[in-house]
Jmol script that loads the backbone (N, CA, C; Angstrom):
load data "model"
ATOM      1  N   UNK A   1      55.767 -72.371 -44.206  1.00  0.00           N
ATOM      2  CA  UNK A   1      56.797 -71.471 -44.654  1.00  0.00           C
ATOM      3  C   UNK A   1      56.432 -70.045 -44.245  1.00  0.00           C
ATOM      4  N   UNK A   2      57.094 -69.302 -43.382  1.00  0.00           N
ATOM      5  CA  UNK A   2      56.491 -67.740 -42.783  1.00  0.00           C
ATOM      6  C   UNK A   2      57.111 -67.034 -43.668  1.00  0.00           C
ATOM      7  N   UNK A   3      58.359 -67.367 -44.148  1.00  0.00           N
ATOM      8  CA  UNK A   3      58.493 -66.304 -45.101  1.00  0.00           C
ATOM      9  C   UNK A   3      57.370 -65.728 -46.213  1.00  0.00           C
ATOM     10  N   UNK A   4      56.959 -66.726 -46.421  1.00  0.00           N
ATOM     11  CA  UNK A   4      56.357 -66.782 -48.000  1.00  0.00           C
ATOM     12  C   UNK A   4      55.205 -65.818 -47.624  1.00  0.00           C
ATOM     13  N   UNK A   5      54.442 -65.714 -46.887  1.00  0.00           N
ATOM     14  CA  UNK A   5      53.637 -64.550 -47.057  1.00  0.00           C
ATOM     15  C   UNK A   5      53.926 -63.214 -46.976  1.00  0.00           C
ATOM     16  N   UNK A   6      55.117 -63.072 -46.659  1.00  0.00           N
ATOM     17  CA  UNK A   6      55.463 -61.882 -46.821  1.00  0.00           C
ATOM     18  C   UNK A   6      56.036 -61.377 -48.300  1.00  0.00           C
ATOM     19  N   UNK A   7      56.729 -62.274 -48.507  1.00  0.00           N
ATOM     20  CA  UNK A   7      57.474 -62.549 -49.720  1.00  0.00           C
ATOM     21  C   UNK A   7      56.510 -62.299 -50.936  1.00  0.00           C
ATOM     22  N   UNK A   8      55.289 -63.381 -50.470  1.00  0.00           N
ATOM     23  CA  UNK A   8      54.357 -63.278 -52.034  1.00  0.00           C
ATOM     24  C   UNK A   8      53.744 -61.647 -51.999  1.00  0.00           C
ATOM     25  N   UNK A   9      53.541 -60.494 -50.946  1.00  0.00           N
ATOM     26  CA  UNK A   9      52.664 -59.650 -50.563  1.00  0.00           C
ATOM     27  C   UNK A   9      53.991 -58.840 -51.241  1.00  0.00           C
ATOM     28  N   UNK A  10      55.157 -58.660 -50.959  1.00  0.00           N
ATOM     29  CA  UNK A  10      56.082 -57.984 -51.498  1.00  0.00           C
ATOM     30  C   UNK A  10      56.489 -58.006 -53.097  1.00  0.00           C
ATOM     31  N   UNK A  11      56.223 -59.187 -53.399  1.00  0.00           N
ATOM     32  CA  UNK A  11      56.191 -59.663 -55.367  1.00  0.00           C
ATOM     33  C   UNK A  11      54.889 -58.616 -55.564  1.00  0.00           C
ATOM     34  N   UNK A  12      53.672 -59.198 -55.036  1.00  0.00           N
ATOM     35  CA  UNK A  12      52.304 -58.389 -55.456  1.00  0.00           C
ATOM     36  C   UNK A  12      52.614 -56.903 -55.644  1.00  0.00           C
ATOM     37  N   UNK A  13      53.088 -56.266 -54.849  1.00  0.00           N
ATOM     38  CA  UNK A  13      53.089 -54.984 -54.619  1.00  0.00           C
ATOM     39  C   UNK A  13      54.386 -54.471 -55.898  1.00  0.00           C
ATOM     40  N   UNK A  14      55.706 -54.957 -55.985  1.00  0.00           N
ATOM     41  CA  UNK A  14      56.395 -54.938 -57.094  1.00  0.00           C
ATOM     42  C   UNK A  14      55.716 -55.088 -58.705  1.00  0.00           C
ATOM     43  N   UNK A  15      55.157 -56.190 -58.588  1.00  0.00           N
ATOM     44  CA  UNK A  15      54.633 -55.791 -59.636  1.00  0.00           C
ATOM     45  C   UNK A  15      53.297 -55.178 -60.117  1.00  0.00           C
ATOM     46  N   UNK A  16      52.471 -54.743 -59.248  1.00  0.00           N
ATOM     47  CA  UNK A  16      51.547 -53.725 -59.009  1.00  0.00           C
ATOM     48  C   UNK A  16      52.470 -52.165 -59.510  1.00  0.00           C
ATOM     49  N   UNK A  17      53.185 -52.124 -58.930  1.00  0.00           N
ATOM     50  CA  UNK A  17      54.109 -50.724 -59.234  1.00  0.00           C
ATOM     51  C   UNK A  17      54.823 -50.934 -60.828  1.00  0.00           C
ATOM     52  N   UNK A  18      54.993 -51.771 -61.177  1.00  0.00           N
ATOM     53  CA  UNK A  18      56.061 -51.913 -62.506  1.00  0.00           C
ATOM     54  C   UNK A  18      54.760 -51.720 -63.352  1.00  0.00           C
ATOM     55  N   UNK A  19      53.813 -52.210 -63.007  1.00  0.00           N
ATOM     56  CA  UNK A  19      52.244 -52.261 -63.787  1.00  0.00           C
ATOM     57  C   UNK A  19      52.368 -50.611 -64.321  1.00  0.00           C
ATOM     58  N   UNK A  20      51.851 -49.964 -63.131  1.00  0.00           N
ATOM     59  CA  UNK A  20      51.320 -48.669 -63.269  1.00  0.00           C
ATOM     60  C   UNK A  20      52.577 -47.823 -63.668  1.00  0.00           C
ATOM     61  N   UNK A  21      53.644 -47.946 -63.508  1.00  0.00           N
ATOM     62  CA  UNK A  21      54.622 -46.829 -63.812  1.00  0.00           C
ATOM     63  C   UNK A  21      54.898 -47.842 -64.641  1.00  0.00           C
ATOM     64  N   UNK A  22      55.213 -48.213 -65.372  1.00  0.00           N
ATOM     65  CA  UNK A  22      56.348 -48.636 -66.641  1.00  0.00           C
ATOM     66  C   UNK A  22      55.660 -49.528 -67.402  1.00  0.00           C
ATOM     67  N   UNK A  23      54.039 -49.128 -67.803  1.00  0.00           N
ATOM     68  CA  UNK A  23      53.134 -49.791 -68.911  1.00  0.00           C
ATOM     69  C   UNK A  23      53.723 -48.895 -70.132  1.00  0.00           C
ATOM     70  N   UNK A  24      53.579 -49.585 -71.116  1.00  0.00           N
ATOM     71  CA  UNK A  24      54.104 -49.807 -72.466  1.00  0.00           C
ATOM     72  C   UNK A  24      55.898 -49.593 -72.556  1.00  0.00           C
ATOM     73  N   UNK A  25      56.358 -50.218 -71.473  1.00  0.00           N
ATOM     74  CA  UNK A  25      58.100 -50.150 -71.620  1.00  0.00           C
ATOM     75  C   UNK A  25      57.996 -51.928 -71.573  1.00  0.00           C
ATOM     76  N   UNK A  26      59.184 -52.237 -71.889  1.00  0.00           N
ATOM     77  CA  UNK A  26      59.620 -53.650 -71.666  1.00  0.00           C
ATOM     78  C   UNK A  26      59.414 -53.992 -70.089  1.00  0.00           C
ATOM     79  N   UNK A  27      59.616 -53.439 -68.988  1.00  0.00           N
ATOM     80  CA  UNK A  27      59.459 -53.409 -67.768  1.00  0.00           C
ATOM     81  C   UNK A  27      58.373 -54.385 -67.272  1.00  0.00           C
ATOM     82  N   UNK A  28      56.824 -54.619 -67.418  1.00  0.00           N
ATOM     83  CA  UNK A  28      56.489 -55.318 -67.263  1.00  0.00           C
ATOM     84  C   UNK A  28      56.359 -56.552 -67.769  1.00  0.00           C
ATOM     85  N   UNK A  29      57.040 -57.096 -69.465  1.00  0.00           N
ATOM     86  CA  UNK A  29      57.439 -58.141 -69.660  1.00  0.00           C
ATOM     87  C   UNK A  29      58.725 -58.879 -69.261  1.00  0.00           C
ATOM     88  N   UNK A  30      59.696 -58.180 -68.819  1.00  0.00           N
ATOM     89  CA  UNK A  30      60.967 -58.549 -67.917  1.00  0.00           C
ATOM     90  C   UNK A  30      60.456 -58.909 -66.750  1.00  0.00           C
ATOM     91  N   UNK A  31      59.366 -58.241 -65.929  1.00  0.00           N
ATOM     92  CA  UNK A  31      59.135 -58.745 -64.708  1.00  0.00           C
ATOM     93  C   UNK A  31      58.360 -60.581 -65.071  1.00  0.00           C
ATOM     94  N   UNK A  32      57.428 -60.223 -66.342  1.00  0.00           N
ATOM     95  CA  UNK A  32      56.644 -61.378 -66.797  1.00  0.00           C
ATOM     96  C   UNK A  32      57.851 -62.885 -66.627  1.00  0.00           C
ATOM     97  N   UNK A  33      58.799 -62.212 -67.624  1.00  0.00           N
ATOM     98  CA  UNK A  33      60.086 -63.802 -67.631  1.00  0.00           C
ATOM     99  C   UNK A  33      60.580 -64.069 -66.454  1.00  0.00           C
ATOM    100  N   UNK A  34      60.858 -62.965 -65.515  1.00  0.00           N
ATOM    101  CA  UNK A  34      61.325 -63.482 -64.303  1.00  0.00           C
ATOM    102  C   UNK A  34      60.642 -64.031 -63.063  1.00  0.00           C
ATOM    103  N   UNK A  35      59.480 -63.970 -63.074  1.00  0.00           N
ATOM    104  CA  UNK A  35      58.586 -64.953 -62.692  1.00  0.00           C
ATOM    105  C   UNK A  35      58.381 -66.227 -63.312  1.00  0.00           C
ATOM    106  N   UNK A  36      58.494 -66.323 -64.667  1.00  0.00           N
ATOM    107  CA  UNK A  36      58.233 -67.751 -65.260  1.00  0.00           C
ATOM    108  C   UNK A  36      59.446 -68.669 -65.126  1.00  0.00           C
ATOM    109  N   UNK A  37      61.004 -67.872 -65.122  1.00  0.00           N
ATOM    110  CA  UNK A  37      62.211 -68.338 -64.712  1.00  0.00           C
ATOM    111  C   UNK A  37      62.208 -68.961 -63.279  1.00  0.00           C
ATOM    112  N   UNK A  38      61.649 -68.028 -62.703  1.00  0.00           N
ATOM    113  CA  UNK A  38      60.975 -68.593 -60.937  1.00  0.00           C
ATOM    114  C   UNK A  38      60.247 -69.881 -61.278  1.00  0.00           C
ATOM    115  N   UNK A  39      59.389 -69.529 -61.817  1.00  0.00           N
ATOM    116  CA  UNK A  39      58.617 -70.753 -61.627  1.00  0.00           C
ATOM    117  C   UNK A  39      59.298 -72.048 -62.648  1.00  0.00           C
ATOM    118  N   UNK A  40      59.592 -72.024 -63.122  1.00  0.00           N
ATOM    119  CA  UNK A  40      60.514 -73.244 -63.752  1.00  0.00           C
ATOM    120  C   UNK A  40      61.490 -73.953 -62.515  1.00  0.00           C
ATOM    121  N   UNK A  41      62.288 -73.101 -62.477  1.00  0.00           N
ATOM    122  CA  UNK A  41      63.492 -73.660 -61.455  1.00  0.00           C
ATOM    123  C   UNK A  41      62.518 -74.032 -60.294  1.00  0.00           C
ATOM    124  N   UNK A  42      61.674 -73.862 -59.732  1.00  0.00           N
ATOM    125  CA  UNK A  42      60.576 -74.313 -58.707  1.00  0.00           C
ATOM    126  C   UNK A  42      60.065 -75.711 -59.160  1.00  0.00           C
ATOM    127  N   UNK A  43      59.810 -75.956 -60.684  1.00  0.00           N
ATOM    128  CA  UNK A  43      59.685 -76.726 -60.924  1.00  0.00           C
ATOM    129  C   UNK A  43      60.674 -78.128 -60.680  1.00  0.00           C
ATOM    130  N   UNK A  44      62.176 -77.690 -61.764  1.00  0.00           N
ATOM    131  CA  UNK A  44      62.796 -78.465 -61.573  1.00  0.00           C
ATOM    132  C   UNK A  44      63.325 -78.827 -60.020  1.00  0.00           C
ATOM    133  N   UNK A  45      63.363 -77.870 -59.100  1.00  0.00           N
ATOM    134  CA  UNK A  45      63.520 -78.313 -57.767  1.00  0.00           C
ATOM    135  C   UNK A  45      62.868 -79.556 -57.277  1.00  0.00           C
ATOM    136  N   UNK A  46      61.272 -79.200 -57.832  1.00  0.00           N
ATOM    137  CA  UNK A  46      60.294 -80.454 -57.079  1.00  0.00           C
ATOM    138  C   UNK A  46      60.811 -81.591 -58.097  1.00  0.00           C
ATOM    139  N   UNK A  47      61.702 -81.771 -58.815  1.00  0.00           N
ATOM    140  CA  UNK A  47      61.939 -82.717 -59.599  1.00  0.00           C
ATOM    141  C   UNK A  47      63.324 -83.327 -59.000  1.00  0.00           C
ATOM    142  N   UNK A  48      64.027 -82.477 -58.318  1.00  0.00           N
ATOM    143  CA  UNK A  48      65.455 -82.852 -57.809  1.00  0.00           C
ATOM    144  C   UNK A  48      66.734 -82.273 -59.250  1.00  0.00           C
ATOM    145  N   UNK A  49      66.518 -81.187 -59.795  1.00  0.00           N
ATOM    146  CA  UNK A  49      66.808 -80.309 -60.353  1.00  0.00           C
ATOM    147  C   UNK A  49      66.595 -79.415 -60.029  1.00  0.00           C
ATOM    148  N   UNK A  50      68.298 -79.001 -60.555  1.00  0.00           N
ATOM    149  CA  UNK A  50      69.030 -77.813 -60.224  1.00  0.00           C
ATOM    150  C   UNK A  50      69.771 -76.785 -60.990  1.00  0.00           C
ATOM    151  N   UNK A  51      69.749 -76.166 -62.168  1.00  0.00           N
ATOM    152  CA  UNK A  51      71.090 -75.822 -62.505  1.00  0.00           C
ATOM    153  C   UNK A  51      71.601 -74.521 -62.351  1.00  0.00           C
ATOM    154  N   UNK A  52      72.682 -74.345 -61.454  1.00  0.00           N
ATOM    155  CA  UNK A  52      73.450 -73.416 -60.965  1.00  0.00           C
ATOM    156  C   UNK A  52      73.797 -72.117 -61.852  1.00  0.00           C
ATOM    157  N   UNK A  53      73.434 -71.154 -62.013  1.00  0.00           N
ATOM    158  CA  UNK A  53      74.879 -70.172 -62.912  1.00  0.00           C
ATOM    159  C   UNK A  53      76.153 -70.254 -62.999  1.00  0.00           C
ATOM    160  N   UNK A  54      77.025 -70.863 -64.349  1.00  0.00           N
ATOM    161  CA  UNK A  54      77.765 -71.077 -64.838  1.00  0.00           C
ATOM    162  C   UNK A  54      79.232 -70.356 -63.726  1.00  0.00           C
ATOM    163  N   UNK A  55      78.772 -69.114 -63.158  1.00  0.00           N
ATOM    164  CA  UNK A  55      80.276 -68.383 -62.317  1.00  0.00           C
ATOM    165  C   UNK A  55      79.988 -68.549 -60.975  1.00  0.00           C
ATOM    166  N   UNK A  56      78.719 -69.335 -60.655  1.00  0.00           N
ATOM    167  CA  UNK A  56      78.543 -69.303 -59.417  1.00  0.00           C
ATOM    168  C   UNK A  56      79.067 -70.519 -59.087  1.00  0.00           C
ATOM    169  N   UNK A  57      79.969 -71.149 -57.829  1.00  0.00           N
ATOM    170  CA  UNK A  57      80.409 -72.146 -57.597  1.00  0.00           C
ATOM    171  C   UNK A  57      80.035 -71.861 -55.785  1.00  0.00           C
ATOM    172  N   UNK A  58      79.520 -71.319 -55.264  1.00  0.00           N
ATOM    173  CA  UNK A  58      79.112 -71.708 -53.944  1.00  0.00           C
ATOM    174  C   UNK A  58      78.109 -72.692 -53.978  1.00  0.00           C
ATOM    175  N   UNK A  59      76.915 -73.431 -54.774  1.00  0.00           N
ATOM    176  CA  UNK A  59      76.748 -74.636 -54.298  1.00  0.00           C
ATOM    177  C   UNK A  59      77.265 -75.554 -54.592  1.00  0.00           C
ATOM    178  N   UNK A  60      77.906 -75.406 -55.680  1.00  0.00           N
ATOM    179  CA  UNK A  60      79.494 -76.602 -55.876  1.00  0.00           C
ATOM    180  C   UNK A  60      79.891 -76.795 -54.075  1.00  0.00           C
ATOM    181  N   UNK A  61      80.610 -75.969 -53.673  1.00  0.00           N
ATOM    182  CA  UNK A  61      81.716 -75.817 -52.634  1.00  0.00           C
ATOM    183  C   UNK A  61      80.737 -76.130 -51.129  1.00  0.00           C
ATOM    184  N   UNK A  62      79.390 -75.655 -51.293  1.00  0.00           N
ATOM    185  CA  UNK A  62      78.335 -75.993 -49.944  1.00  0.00           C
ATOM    186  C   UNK A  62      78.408 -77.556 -50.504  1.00  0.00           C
ATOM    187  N   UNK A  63      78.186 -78.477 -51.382  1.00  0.00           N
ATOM    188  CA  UNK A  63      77.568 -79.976 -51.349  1.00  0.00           C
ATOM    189  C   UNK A  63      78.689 -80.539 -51.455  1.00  0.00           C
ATOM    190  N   UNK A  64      80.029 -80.179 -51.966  1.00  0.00           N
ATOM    191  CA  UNK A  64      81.192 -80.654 -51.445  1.00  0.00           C
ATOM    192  C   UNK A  64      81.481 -80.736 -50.402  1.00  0.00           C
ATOM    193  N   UNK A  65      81.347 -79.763 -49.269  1.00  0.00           N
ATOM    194  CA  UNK A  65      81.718 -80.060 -48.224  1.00  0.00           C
ATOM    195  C   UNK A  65      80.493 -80.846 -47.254  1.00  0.00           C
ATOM    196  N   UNK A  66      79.378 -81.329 -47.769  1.00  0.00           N
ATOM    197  CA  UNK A  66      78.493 -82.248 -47.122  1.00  0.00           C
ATOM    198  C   UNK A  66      78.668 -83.793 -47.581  1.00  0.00           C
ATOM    199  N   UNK A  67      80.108 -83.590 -48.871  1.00  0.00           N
ATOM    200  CA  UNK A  67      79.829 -85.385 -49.470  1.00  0.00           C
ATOM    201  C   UNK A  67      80.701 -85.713 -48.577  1.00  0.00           C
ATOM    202  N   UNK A  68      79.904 -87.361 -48.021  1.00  0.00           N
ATOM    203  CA  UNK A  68      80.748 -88.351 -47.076  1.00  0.00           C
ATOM    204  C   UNK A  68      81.158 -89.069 -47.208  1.00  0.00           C
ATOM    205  N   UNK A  69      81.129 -89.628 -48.690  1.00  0.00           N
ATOM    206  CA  UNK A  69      81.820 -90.923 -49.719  1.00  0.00           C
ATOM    207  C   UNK A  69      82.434 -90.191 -50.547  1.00  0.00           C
ATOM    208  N   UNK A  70      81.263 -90.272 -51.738  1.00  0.00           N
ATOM    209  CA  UNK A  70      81.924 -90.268 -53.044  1.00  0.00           C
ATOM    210  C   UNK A  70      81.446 -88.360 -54.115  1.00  0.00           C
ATOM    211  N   UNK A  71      82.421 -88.257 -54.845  1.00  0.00           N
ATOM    212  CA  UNK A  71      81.484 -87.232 -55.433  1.00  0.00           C
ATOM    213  C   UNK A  71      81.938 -87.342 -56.796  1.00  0.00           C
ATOM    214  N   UNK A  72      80.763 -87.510 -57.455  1.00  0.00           N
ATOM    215  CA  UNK A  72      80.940 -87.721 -59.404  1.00  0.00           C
ATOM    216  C   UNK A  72      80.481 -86.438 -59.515  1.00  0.00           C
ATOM    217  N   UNK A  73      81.185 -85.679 -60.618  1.00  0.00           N
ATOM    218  CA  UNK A  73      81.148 -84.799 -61.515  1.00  0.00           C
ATOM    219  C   UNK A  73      81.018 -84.404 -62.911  1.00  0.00           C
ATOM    220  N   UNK A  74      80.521 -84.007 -63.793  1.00  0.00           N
ATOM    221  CA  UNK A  74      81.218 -84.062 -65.075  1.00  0.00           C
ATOM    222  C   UNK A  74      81.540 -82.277 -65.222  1.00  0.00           C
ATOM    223  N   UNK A  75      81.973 -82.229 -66.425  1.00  0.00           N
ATOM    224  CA  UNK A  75      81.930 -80.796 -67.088  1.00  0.00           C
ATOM    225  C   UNK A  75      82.400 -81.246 -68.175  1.00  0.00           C
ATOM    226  N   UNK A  76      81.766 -79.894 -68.903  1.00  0.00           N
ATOM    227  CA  UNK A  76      81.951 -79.891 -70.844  1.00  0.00           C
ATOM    228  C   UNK A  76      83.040 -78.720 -70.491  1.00  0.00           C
ATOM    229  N   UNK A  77      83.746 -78.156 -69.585  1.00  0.00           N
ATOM    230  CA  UNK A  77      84.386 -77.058 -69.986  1.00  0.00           C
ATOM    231  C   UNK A  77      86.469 -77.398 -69.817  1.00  0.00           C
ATOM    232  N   UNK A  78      86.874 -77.520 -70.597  1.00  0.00           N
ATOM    233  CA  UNK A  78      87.966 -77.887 -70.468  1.00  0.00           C
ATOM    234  C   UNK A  78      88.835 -76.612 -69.143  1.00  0.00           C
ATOM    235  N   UNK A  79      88.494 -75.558 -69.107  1.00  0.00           N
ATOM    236  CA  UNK A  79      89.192 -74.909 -68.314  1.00  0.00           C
ATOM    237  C   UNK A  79      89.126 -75.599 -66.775  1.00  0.00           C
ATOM    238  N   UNK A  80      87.973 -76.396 -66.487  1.00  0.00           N
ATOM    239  CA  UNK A  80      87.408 -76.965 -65.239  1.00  0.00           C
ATOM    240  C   UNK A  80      87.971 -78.227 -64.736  1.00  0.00           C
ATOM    241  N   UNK A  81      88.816 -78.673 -65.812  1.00  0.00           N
ATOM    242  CA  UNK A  81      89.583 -79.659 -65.168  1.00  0.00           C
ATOM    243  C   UNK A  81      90.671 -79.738 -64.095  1.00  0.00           C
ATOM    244  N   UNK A  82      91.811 -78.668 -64.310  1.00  0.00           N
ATOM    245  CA  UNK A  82      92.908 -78.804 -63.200  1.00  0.00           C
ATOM    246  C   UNK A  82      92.048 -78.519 -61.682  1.00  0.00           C
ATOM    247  N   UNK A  83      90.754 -77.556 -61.942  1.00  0.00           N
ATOM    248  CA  UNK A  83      90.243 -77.401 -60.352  1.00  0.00           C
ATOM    249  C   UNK A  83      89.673 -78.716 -59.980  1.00  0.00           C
ATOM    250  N   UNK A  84      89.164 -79.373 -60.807  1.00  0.00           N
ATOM    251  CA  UNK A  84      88.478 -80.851 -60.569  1.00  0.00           C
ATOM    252  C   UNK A  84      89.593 -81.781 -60.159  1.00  0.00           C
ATOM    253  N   UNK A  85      90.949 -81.848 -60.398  1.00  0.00           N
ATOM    254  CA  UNK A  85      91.989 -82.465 -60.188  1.00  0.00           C
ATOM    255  C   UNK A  85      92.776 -82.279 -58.938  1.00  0.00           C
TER     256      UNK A  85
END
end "model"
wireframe off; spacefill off
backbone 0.3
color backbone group
């Protein structure tokens, strides 16, 4: 993966800076959850879990247009039906 070393050297340095400028603000525990949020969904990935943000529907609409049979769905949200229809 070539990205990733750049990527991880650019996190380091972000939160190196949130460290030193914004100790005793919430700032470095917001950065804390959003790394552990990272690392969860990393998790469930290696698991074949996924779950999307609720307004985001572009990977709805990307794996729809890759199904070649069949596609099952559910939703708990009644507004989501006529688009499902």
């Amino acid at each position: 993966m070539p990205w990733l070393r750049d990527f991880l050297a650019e996190s380091l340095e972000a939160i190196d800076s949130i460290e030193a400028h914004y100790a005793g603000t919430m700032a470095p525990v917001l950065c804390r959850q959003a790394f552990d949020d990272c690392l969860r969904q990393l998790l469930d990935l290696r698991r074949g879990q996924f779950e999307a943000p609720f307004d985001d529907n572009e990977l709805v609409y990307a794996l729809t247009r890759r199904t070649e049979r069949d596609l099952l769905a559910t939703s708990v949200e009644e507004v989501d039906l006529k688009w499902w229809q």
